[in-house]
N, C-alpha and C positions, 0 to 999 in steps of 0.2 A: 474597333476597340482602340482607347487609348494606350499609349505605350507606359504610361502608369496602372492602368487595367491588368495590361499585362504583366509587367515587373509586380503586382502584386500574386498573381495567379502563380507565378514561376517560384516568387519567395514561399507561397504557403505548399505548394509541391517541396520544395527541398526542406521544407520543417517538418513536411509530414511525414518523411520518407523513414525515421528512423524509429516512428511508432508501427509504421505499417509491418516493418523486420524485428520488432523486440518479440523477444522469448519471453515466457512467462517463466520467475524463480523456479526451483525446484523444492519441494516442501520435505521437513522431515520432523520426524518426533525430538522431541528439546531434548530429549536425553543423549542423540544422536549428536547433539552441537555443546553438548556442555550445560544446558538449561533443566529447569526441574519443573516438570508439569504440573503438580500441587503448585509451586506457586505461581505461576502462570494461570492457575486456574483460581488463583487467589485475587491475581490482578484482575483477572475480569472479572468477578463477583464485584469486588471495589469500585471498580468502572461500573459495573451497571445499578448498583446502589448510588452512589452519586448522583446518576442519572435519576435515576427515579425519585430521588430526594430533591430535583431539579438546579442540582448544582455547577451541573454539566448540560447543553440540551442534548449533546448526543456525543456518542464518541465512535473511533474505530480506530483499534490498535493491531499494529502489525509489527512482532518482531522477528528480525532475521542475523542469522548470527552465519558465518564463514559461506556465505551467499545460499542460504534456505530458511525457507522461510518455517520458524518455528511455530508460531502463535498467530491466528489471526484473527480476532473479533469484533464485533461491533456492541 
């Protein structure tokens, strides 16, 4: 191996390393964080109207308020 082979192998180990340790959020009801589920549930009606009106070709929305995740849809 060249020692550019390996400065590359070595670089994508130390980038990978902090995916391979992430925690996934913790989730909770919006009412929990201060959010109001009607309209959260407003917002994704909207989003997926658009979408199917092709205004959008796709969407996925995720909101997270005081680190949980409140809302998640596509």
């Amino acid at each position: 191996m060249t020692s550019l082979t390996v400065s590359l192998a070595v670089l994508l180990t130390f980038l990978s390393l902090p995916i391979a340790f992430a925690q996934p959020l913790p989730t909770a009801k919006p009412e929990q964080v201060g959010l109001s589920s009607q309209r959260l549930e407003r917002l994704g009606q909207t989003i997926k109207t658009q979408i199917a009106n092709e205004r959008f070709p796709g969407a996925v929305v995720l909101i997270a308020r005081k680190g949980k995740i409140a809302y998640f849809g596509e």
